[in-house]
C-alpha positions in Angstrom: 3.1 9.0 22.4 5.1 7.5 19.5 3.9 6.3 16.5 3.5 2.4 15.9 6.0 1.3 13.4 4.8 0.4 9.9 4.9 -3.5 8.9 7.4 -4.8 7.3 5.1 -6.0 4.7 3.9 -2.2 4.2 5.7 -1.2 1.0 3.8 -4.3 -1.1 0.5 -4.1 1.0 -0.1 -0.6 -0.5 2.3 -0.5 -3.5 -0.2 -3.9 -5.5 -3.8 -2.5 -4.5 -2.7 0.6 -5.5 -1.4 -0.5 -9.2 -4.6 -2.8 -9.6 -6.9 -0.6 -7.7 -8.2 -4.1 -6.4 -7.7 -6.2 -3.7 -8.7 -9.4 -5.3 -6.0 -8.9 -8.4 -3.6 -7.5 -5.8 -4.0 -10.6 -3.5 -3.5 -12.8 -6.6 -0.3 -10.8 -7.2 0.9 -11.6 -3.5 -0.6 -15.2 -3.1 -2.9 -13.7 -0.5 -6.8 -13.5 0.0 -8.2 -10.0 -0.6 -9.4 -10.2 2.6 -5.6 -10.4 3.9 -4.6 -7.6 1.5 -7.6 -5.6 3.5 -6.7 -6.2 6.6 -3.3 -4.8 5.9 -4.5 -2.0 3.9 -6.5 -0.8 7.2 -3.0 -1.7 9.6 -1.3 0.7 7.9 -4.5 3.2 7.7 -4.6 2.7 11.6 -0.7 3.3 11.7 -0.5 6.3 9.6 -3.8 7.4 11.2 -5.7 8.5 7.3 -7.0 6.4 4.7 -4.9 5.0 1.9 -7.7 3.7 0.1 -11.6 4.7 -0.8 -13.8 2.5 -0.8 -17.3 2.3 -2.4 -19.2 -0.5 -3.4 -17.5 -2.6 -6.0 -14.8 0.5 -6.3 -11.2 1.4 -4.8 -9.8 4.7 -5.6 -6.3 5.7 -3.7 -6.1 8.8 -1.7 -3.5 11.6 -2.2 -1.6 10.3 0.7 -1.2 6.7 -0.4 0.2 8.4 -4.1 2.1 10.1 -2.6 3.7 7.1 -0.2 3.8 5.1 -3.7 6.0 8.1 -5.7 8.1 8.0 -2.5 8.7 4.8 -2.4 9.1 4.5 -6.5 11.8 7.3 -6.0 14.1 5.0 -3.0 13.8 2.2 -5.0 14.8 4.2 -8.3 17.6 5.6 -6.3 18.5 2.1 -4.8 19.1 0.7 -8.8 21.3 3.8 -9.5 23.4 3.4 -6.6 23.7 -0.4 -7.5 24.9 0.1 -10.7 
């Protein structure tokens, strides 16, 4: 079976919550509600089938995978400004 394709959306859905380690600061930073910054947080946990993000009480701490995801996607974008110049 293939694997559903990731939002478009994906790369600043986890790249904000992950900075802030907050949905209601990252939903600020996005002009979203932190309930919409949620609900993608948990498409993409459906999609790549593993948490991005744990959750306890008033706390969000980011999994290895979603740090990982971020230094990935820190790296294209680093390598996207060097080939620009």
């Amino acid at each position: 079976m293939a694997r559903p394709l990731l939002p478009l959306n994906a790369p600043p859905a986890l790249e904000s919550p992950a900075r802030h380690l907050n949905f209601t600061r990252a939903g600020d930073e996005l002009s979203v509600t932190p309930g919409a910054v949620s609900q993608q947080i948990r498409l993409l946990e459906d999609a790549v089938g593993d948490p991005l993000f744990r959750r306890e009480a008033r706390d969000l701490e980011i999994t290895d995978l979603a740090f990982v995801a971020r230094l990935k996607r820190q790296a294209i974008d680093h390598d996207n400004n060097m080939d620009a110049l």
